[in-house]
N, C-alpha and C positions, 0 to 999 in steps of 0.2 A: 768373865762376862760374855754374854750372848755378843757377834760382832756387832748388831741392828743396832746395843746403845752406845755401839762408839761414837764422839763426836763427829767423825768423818760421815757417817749413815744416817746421822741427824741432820745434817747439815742439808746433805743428799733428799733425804724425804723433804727436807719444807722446802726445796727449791722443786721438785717434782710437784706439789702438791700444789705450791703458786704457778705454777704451768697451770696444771691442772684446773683450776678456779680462775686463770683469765681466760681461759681459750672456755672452758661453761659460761663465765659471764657475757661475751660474747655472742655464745648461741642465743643465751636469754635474752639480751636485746635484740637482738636480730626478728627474735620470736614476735617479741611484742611490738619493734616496730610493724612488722608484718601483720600483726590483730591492729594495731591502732591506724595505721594510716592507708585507706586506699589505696594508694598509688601503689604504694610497697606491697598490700594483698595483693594486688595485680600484677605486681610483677613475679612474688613467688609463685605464682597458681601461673604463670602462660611461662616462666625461665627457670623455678626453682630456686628462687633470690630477692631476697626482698628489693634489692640494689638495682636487679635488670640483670641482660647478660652477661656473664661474667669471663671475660675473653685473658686467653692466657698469654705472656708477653715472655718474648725471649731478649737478653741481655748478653753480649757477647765483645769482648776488649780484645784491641790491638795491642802486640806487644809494644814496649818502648822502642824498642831499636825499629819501629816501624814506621813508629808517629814522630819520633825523634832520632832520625837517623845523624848518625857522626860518622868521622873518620872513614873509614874501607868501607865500611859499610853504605855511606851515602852514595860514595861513588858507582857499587853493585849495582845499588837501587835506580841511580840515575842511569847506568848503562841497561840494565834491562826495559825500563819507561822508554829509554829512545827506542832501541830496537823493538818494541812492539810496536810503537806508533808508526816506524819506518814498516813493518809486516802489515800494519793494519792500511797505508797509505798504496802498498805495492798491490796488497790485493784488490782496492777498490782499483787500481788503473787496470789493472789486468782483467777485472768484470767488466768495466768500461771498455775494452780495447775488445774485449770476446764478443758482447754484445753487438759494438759498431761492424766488428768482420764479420757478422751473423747476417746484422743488416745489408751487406754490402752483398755480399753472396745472393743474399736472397734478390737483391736486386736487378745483380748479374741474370740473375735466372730469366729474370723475367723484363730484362729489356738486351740492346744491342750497343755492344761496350764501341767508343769511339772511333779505334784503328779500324774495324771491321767495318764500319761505316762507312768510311775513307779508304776501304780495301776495295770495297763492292760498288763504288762512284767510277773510280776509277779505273776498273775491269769491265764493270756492265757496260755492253754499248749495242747499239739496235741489231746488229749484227748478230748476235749472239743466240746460242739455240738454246734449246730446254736443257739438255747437259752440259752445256758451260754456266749455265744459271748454278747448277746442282755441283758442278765441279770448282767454280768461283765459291761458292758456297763453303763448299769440303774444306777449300783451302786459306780461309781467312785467320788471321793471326788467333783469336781467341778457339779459333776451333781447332787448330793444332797443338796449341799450347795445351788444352783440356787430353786432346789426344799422347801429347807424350807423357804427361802426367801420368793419365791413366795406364798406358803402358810400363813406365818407371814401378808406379805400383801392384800392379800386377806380376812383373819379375819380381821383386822382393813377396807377394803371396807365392809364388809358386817354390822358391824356394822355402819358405815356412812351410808349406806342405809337403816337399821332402824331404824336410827333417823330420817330420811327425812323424810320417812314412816308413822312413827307414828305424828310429825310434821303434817301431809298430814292429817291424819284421824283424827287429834284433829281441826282444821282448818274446816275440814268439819262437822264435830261434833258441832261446834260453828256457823258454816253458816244455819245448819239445822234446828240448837235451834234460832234462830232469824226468820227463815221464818214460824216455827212452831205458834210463839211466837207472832200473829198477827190477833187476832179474831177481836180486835176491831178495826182494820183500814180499810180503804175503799179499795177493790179489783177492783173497776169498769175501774181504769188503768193500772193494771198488764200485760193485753196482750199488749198494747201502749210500755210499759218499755222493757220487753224481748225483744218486738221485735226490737226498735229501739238500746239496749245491744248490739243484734246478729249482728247490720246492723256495729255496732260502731267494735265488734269484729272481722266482717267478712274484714273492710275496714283495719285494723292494721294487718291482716296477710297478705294482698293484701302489703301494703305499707314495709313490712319485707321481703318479697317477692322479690321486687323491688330493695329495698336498699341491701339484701343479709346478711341480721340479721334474718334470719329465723330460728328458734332455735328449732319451732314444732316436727318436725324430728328428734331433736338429743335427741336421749333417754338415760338415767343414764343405768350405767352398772345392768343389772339386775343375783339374786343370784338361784342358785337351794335352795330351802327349807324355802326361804325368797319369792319370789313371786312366782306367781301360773303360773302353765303350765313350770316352765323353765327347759332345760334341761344340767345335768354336770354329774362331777364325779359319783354320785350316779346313777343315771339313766344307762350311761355303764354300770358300775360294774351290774348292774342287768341283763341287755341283755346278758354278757358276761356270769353270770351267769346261765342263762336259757339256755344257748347253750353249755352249760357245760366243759365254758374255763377257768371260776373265779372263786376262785382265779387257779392258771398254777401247776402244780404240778412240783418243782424243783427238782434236783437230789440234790445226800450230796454234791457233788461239788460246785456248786452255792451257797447252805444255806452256808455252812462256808466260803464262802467266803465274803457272805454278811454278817453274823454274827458278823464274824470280823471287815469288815467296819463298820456297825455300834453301837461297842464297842472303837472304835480309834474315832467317833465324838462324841460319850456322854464321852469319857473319860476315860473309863472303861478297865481293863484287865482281864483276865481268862473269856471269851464268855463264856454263861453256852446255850447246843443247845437246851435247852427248851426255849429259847428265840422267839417267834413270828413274822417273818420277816414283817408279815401282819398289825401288830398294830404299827410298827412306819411308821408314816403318809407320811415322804418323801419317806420313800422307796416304798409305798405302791402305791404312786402316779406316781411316776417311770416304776416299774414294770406294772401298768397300760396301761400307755403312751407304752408301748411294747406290751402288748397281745391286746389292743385295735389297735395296727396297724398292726398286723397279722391279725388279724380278722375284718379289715375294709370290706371287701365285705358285709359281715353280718350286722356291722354297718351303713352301707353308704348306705344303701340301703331301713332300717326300714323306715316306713311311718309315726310315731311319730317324727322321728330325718329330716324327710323331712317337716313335717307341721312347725315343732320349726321354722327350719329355713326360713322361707315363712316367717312366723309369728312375728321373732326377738325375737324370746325365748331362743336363747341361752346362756349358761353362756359364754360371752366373754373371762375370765379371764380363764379360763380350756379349750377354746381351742385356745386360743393364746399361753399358756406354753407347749400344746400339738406339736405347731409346732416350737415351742423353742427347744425344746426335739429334734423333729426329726436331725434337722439344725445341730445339737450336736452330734446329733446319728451319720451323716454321717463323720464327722469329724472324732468320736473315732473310728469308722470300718476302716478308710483308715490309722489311726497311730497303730490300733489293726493289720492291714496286715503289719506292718512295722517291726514290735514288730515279725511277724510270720518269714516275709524273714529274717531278723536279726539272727533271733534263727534257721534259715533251717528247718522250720515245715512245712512238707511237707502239711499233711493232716490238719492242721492246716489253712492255706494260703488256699487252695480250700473251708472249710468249709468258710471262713469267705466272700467269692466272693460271692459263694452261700446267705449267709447271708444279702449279698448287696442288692442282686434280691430280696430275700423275703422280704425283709423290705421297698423297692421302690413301689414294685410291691402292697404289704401286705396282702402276703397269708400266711399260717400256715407251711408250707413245700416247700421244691423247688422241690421234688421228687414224692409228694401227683400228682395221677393219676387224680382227680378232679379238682385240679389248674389245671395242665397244660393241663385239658381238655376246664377248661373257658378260661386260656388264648388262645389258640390256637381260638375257637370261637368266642372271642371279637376282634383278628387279622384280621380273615376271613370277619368277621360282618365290620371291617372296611375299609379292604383294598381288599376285593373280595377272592371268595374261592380261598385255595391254595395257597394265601400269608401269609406267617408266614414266619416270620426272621428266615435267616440263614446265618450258614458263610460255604462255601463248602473250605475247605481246599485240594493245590494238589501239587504235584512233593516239598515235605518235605526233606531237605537237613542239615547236619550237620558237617561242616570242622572247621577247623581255616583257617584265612585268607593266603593264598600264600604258605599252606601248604601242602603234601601230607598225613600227619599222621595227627595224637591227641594226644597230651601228658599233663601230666600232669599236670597244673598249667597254661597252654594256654587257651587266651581269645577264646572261642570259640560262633560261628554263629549258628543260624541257621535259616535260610531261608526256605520260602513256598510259595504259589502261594494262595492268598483268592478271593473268587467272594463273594459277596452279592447277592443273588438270591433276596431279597427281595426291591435292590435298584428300580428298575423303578415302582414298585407301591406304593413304599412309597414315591416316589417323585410325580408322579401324584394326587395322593389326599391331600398333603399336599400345593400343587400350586391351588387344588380346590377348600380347605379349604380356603384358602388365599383371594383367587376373590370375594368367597362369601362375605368375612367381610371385602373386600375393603382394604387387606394389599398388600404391594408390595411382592410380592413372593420371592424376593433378600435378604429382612432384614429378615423375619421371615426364610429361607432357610441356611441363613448363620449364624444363633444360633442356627442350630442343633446338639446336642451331641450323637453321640451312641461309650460305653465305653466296650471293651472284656479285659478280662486278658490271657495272654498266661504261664500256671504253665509247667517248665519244671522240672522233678524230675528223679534222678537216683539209680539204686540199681543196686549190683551186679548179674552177671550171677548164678543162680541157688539160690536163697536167696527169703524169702517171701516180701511182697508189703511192711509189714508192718518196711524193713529196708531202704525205700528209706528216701534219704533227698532231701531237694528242691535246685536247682541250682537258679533260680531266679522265680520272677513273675515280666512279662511286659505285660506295659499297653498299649492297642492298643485305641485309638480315632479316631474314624470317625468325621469328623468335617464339609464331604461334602456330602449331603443325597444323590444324583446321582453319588456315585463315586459306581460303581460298581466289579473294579477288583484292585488288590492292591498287590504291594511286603511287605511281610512281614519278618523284619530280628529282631533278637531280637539273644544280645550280652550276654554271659554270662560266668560263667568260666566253667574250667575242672574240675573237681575230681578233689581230691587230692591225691590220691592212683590209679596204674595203672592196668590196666587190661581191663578186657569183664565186657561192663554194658548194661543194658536194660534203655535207655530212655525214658519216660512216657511223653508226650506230652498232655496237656489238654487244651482245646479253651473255656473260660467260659463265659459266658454275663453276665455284672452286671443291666442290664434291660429287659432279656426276662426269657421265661420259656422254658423248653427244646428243651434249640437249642446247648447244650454244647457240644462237640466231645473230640478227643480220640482216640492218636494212642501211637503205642509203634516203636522205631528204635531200634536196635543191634550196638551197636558204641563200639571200641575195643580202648582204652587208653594208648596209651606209655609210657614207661619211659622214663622221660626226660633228664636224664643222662647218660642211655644207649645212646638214640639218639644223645646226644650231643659228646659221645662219640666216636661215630660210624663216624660226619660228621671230626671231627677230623683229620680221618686216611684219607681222601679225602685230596685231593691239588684242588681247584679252577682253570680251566682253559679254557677260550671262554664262561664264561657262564656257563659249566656242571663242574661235580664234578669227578675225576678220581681219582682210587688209586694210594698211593704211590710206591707199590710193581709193579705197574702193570702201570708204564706211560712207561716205555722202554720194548720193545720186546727183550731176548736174540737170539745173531744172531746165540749161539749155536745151539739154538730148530729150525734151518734151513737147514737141513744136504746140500742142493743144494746151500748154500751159498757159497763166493768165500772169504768171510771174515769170515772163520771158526772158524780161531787161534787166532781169536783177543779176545783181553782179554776187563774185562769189560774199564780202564781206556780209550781205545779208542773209546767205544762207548758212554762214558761219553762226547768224544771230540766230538762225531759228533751226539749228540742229536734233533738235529735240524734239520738231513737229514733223521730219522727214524719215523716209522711210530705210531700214540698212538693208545690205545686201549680204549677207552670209555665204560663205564659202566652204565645204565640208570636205573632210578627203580631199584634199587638195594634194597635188602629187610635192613629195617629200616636206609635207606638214604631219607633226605627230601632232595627235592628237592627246593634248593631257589634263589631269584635275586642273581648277582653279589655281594652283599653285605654279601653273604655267610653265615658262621658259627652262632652256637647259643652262645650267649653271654652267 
């Protein structure tokens, strides 16, 4: 027989065949729900279904041993669930712990950590010059500690760069010895090879190029003493040295002070002052970082330290800490004037302003006739003869508020009148500057800073300078380079003991060179207990202040009067129909609101 009528193939056909006729009956309902019922037309015509979308589902089983773990098996399981959840608990502490040190850095950055606070209280003293300001500075706990750091990490880069190095020349050492190493091979395709090398090299920078993995350009940090031509530490110290700045000649002040700091970081007690401030390496790097930015004119100017940089010869690492230094520097000068107003150091607070300008600026003195003969020329050279920064101060005022007098222990004002003579050329070239390089005049105008201090100091009438103390220093900000006239008030207190004092007013700039001013007022200082004492015997009335002895006229002292014999009880009756006597400016009467007396 044919195979088709074995029972096996019969069997075979009517189970294909009932596939066959329910997966059609199927369609056909499908069909006709589709003709008969909206919803279903609707949905084949927008999904191609009478149903709606038809979303496909995926289905997927855990083995048993996973869902039901036993024996060895549980145990695996269980040890692998701890240690992840121990990995997953150690990395959230350790993103917590990166973050917080992120935070804290950054912090550091931008304030003045506590010892150093406590360095520079206890070093500053009114005594102290512009270089001990800058050498106390150099020498505070956090700035050494950055200093040896940075040093520590720098030996370890200069060794990594000579291992590359020598790496590099053994490399080439073995590339040489092979082309050397080549008598008997045929030369007659050597130019064919280079050249098509160069074509193969020239096409992979092109394609780096392109893609933006162009590496050619990024060169390894290079060291002074380790590659040739570079310039660092060493290199200053010499210039510094030919110009006969290095090493700075400190006073005894500054060494002991440095001496002892650096006996409290090796550990050490009893400083002996044969000690070398110059041979310990941070401090010496420090101290650099300071006479090197005094004396930048000189440096910044060399034709060696101009080609380096043309060239990319410089040590990156020594003048990156260079401007780590400054960043720091300006920091401890503004908690060093803090340290000064705190303590009422007078000459102190002025030295360190000064200090400001010369370390911004970085000239050698703020007072040196040669600074402020180049600054004055590099003003001129930029903003036309005859503009140089100034602040003309005028009609200088010194009360308490709503008061007639000054006493002791009263906030006291005082008020002036400032022009900026130098506003409208500093704002035309700096809007000129702008056009040129395509900036909006608006944004680069409105991040302009120019900072004055206003030191106000008093001493008694007839007493030498050297007994003033400082009543405050405020900071004035210009924030808008065309603002040309300004009220300036600046809040401060009284003495504390009454009397006649000489006011010292000083206008200092912490970025020009001699544009400082300079007056003196005569201000006479109450007693504030007299005076309170004095408004006491006053009665408040309309406003002014009248005495008690002196609010009724006796009608005695009237001999034309017709109410001769009256006695005082009657005039006490008719108070209200007599006449008062007001008393104005009355010597040590302040005059106040209705609010009257002094608490």
């Amino acid at each position: 027989k044919h195979p088709f009528h074995s029972p096996l193939c019969r069997f075979t056909k009517n189970i294909c065949i009932s596939c066959v006729a329910k997966e059609t009956f199927q369609q056909v309902a499908l069909a006709y729900k589709a003709l008969s019922d909206p919803i279903a037309r609707e949905n084949w015509q927008k999904h191609g279904h009478p149903d709606g979308p038809v979303r496909a589902s995926f289905d997927f089983a855990l083995p048993s041993w996973l869902l039901h773990p036993q024996g060895i098996t549980a145990i695996v399981l269980l040890v692998l669930y701890l240690g992840m959840f121990v990995a997953i608990i150690i990395y959230a502490i350790r993103t917590v712990a990166k973050n917080d040190e992120d935070a804290v850095q950054k912090h550091q950055d931008m304030s003045v950590a506590r010892p150093d606070q406590n360095y520079l209280q206890i070093m500053l003293e009114d005594k102290s010059t512009h270089e001990d300001v800058l050498y106390f500075i150099a020498t505070t706990p956090e700035n050494l500690h950055m200093a040896k750091k940075s040093l520590v990490a720098k030996e370890k880069a200069v060794r990594e760069a000579a291992a590359k190095k020598d790496d590099k020349k053994d490399e080439k050492k073995k590339t040489d010895s092979l082309l050397d190493d080549d008598d008997d091979w045929d030369n007659d395709g050597d130019d064919d090879i280079k050249q098509h090398e160069a074509s193969k090299i020239e096409q992979l920078k092109i394609l780096q190029a392109v893609t933006g993995k162009d590496t050619s350009n990024e060169d390894d940090d290079k060291f002074e003493g380790l590659h040739e031509g570079v310039i660092g530490q060493q290199w200053v110290e010499k210039k510094l040295e030919a110009a006969g700045a290095w090493p700075p000649t400190l006073s005894t002040f500054s060494k002991n002070a440095m001496y002892n700091q650096m006996m409290a970081m090796a550990g050490k007690e009893n400083a002996k002052m044969d000690e070398d401030w110059i041979k310990n390496p941070a401090v010496r790097r420090n101290i650099l970082f300071v006479t090197a930015r005094l004396n930048s004119l000189k440096l910044n100017t060399d034709p060696e330290l101009l080609n380096a940089g043309k060239n990319n010869l410089l040590e990156k690492q020594y003048f990156r800490d260079s401007m780590a230094f400054r960043n720091r520097a300006g920091l401890l000068m503004e908690a060093s004037l803090h340290v000064a107003i705190k303590g009422k150091k007078a000459k102190l607070a002025a030295t360190i302003v000064e200090t400001v300008a010369m370390f911004k600026l970085g000239v050698p003195s703020i007072k040196d006739p040669a600074s402020i003969s180049w600054f004055r020329t590099a003003m001129e050279k930029q903003y036309g003869e005859g503009n140089v920064p100034s602040l003309d101060i005028q009609n200088p005022e010194v009360c308490t508020p709503d008061e007639d007098q000054i006493a002791n222990g009263d906030s006291v004002r005082l008020s002036m009148d400032a022009t900026r003579t130098h506003a409208e050329a500093f704002t035309r070239v700096k809007i000129g500057m702008c056009q040129r390089q395509g900036i909006d005049p608006r944004v680069a105008l409105n991040s302009y800073r120019e900072g004055w201090w206003v030191l106000i100091r008093a001493r008694p009438e007839g007493t030498d300078v050297e007994k003033e103390s400082l009543l405050t220093a405020w900071p004035v900000i210009v924030q808008q380079i065309a603002s040309t006239k300004a009220k300036i008030n600046v809040q401060f207190p009284a003495p504390e003991k009454p009397g006649k004092y000489i006011f010292r007013v000083q206008v200092k700039s912490q970025e020009f060179l001699g544009c400082d001013q300079e007056f003196e007022m005569n201000v006479e200082v109450a007693d504030a207990a007299l005076v309170r004492n004095r408004e006491e015997d006053y009665e408040e009335k309309d406003g002014e202040f009248v005495p008690d002895d002196e609010i009724f006229k006796d009608d005695k002292e009237d001999e034309g009067s017709d109410d001769e014999d009256s006695d005082d009880d009657d005039d006490d009756e008719d108070d209200d129909d007599d006449d008062c006597i007001v008393v104005e400016n009355t010597d040590g009467l302040r005059k106040r609101p209705t609010a009257g007396k002094r608490e």
